[in-house]
N, C-alpha and C positions, 0 to 999 in steps of 0.2 A: 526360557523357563516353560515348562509345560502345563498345562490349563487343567491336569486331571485334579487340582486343589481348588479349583475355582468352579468345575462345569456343574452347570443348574443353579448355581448361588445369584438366581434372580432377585430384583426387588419385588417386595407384596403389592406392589400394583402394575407389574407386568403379570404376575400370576392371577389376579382380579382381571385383570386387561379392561381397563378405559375402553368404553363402548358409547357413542352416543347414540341418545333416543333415537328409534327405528323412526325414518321419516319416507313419506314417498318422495322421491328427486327424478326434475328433472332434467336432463343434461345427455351429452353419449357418452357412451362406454369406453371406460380406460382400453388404450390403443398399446400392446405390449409389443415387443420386437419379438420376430418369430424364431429367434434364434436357440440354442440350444442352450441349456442349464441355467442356472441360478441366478450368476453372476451375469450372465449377457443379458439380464433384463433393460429394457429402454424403455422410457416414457414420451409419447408425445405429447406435447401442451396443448389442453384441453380442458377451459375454463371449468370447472365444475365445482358445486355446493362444496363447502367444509365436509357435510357430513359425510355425503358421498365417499368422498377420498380416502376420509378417517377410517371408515369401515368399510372400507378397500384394503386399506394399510392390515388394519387388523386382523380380517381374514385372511391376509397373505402370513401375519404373523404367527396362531394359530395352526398353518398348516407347515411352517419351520421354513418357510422362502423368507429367510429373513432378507435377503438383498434385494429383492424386490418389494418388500416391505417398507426397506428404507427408503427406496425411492421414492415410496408413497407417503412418506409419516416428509420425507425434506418435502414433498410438493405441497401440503396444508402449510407447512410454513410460506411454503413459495407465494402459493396463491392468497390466502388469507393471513398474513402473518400478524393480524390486529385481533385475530379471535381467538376465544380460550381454547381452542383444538390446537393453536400454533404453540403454544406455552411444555402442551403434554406433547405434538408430536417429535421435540425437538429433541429431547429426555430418548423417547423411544425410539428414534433414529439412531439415535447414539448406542441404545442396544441391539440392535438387529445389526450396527456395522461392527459391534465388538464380536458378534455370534459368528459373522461371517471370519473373524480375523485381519478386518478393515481396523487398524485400532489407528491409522492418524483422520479417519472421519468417523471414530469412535469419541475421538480426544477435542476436536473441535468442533463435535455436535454437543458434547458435556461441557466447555467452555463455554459455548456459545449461548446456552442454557443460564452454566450461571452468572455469566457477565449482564445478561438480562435479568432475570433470578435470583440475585445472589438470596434473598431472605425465604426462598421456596421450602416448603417442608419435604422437598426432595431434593434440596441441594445436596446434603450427603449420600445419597447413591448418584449424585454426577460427579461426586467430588472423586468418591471408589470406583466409577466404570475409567476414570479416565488415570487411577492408581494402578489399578488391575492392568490396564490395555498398557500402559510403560511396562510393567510388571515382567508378562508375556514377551515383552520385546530382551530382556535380558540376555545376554551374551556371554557367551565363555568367558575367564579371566584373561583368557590374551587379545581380547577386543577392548574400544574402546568403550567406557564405562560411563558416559554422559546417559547414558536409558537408563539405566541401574541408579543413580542420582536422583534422576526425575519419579522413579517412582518411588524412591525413600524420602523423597519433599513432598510428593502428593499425597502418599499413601497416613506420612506422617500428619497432612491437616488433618485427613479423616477424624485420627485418632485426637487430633489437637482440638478442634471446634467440636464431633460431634462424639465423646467420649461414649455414651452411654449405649447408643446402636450394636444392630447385630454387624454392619457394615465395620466398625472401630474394633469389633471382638477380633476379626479376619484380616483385616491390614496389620494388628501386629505381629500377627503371625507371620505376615509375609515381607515387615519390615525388620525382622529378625533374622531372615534369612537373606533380606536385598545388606544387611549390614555385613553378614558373615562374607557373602560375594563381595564387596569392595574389599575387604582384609582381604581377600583370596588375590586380590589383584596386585594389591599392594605386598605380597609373600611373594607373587611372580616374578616384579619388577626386581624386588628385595635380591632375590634368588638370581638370580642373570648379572646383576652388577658383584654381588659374590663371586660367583664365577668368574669372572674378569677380574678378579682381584681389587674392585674399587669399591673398598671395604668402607668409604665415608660416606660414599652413595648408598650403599648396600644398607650401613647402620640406619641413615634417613628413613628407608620405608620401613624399616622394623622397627622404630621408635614409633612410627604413626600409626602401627597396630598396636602396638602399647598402653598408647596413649590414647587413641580414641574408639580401638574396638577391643578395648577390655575384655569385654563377656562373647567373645567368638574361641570359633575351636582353634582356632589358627596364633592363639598366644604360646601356648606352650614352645612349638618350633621357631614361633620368633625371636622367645628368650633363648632358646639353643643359639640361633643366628647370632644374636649379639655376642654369646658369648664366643662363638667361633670368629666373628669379627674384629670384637674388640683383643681375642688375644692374638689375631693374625696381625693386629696396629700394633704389638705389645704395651695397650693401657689393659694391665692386668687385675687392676682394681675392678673397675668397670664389666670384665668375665667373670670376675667372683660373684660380683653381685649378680649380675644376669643369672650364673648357675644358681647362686645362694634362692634367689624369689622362686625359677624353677621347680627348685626342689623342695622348696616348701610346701609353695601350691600344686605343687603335680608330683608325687616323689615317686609314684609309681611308672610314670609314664617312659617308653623310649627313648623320648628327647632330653632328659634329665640323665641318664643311665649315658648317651651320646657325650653329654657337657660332663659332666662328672671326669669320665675318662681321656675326654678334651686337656682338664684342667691337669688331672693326673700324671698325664703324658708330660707335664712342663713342672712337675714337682708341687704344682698349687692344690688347693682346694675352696668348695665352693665359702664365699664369706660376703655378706653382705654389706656394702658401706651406706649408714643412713644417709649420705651428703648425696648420695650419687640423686639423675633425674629419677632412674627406674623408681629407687624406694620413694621416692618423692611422686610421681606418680601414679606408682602403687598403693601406699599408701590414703593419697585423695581421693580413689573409689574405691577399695575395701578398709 
């Protein structure tokens, strides 16, 4: 999935940025690995103040090194993990490795937060960086779809516990679209045991786009599917109805115009039977 729906949609206290009170410290100077770019930041271990660190971390953040920022927000926890700098740097670790496209120590720096946390008034922006960073990870419909799960369960607490947020306005948005990708996968699966002629397997995924992704684009050619299925089994009840719902709710569309002349071809026409599952179904969500 690509991130140009999500890039800048910071939380208000990464754009405030947590700064603690300017102190004199003493201690030596963070030791950086001389290496080249972002990502080949190293730290060596060197006891030093909280505060030190923290605004370390944050001038690294501020200048867009977020990965070596993250180093510095994990090492306040590392070294002080009893002080309130360890509470906020763990939150903001988890942003600077989402920034980087680090998203599984994106996802278990926002776990780790709230497992600690859970009653934080920023749980929900750890609950969305770690919805988002599954999000990102989504994959074509011919891959395996366990990332695309994990971010229609996470994305969904969002929306579950903290309704009213700007964080729950943008997860459903984007659980709308992680819904329409699983029908998409389940149309492929659908589609290939078609082809094979294993039309009871085939009905299988097209009855679970029916049934549980209702309001996706991908109902219309499922009900086409069935009914090219069920008249390929010849239960020709079962194509009526598929055509008949079709065309009710889509009369305009190709895949109706496809079933129609499906049914045609074999002297039928589209008819609905209330007993069938579809109308049963269809009926309990519209």
């Amino acid at each position: 999935m690509s991130r140009g729906s999500v890039a800048g949609f910071g939380p208000k206290w990464v754009k405030k940025i947590w700064r603690t009170p300017s102190v004199i410290v003493l201690g030596a100077a963070l030791v950086l690995g001389a290496c080249s770019g972002d990502d080949d930041a190293e730290i060596v271990y060197d006891e030093r103040p909280v505060e030190q660190i923290y605004n370390k971390a944050l001038n690294l953040l501020e200048d867009n090194k977020y990965r070596q920022a993250a180093v510095e927000f994990d090492e306040v926890e590392r070294q002080h993990p009893y002080s309130q700098w360890a509470r906020r740097a763990m939150l903001m670790a988890s942003y600077c490795y989402y920034q980087t496209n680090d998203y599984d120590s994106a996802i278990l720096s926002a776990q780790r937060f709230l497992a600690l946390h859970p009653g934080n008034k920023d749980a929900a922006y750890a609950y969305y960086l770690m919805g988002i960073s599954f999000y990102e990870q989504i994959s074509d419909v011919g891959r395996d779809q366990g990332m695309t799960q994990n971010a229609l369960a996470t994305l969904s607490e969002v929306v579950r516990r903290f309704p009213e947020t700007e964080y729950a306005r943008d997860a459903r948005l984007k659980i709308d679209l992680t819904i329409d990708h699983l029908a998409g996968k389940e149309m492929e699966i659908g589609r290939y045991y078609l082809n094979q002629q294993s039309y009871v397997a085939a009905i299988n995924r097209f009855r679970s786009v029916i049934v549980s992704y209702q309001t996706t684009t991908h109902v219309p050619e499922a009900l086409h599917r069935l009914t090219e299925s069920y008249l390929s089994l010849g239960v020709v009840t079962e194509a009526q109805t598929a055509a008949a719902i079709l065309g009710h709710n889509f009369p305009g569309s190709d895949w109706y115009e496809d079933s129609y002349a499906l049914l045609a071809g074999s002297d039928l026409e589209p008819r609905e039977n209330q007993d069938s599952w579809m109308s049963k179904a269809w009926n309990s969500v519209f």
